[in-house]
C-alpha positions as CSV (number, residue, x, y, z in Angstrom):
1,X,0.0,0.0,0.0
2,X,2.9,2.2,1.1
3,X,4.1,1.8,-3.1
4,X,0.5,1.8,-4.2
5,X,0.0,5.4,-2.7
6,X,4.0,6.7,-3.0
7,X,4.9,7.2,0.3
8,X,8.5,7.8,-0.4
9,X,9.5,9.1,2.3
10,X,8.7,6.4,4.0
11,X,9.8,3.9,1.5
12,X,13.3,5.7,1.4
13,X,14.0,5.2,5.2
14,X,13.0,1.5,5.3
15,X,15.1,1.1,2.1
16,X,18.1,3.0,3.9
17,X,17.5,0.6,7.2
18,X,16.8,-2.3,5.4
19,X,13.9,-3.4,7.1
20,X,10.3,-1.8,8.1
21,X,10.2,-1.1,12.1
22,X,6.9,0.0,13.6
23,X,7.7,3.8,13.6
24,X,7.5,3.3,9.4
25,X,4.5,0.8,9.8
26,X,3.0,3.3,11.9
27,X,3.9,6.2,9.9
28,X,1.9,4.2,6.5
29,X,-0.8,2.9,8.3
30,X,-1.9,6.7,9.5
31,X,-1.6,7.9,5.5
32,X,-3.9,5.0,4.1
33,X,-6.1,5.9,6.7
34,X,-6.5,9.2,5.5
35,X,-7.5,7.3,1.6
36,X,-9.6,4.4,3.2
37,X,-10.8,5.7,6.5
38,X,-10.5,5.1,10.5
39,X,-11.2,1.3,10.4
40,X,-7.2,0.7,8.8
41,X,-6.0,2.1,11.9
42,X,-8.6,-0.3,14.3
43,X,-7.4,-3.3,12.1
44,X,-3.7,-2.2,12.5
45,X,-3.9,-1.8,15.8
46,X,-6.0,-5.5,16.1
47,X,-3.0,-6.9,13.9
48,X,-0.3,-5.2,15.8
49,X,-2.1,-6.7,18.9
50,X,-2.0,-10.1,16.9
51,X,1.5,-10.2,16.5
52,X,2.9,-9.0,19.9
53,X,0.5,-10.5,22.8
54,X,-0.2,-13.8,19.9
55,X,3.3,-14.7,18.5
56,X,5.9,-12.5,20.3
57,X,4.5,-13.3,23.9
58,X,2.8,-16.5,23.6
59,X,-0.2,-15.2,25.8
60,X,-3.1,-15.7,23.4
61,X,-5.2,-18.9,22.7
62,X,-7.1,-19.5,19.4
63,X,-10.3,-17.9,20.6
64,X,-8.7,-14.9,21.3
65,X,-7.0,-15.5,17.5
66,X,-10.2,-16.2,16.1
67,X,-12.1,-13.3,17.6
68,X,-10.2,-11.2,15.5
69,X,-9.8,-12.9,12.0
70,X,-12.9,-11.2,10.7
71,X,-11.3,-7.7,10.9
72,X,-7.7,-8.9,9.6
73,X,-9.9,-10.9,6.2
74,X,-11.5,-7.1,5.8
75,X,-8.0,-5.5,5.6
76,X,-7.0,-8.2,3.2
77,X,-9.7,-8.2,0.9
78,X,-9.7,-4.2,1.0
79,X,-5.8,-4.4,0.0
80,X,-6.4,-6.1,-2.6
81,X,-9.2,-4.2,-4.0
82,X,-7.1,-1.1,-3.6
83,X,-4.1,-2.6,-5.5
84,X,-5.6,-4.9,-8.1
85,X,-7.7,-1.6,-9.3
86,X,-11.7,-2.6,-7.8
87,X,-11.3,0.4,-5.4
């Protein structure tokens, strides 16, 4: 999305770093909010949740998972409309 919408700014510093870190992440998810509205940001921060309390931290079981798989399939699905050219 970050390519999709030229954020090179952004692009640039995880290009110079080599990797994305959540400042960057961060930084993109706030800009395609502004093109697709405030739910990117709830999913991000669902996702974001996901990964940290889910796989970093072991502290989440699969209903917790499950819970919130029907937000993260909406952010999928929307990405791709976006970028395959639906949107």
């Amino acid at each position: 999305m970050a390519i999709h919408y030229g954020f090179d700014d952004i692009l640039n510093r995880v290009n110079e770093r080599g990797r994305w870190t959540v400042t960057e992440l961060e930084k993109a998810v706030l800009r395609i909010s502004k093109h697709l509205g405030d739910w990117v940001r709830a999913v991000w921060d669902e996702a974001n949740y996901l990964h940290v309390w889910g796989f970093h931290e072991a502290k989440l079981d699969s209903e917790d998972v499950m819970a919130r798989l029907p937000d993260i399939e909406r952010a999928v699905k929307e990405a791709e409309k976006v970028l395959l050219g639906s949107n």
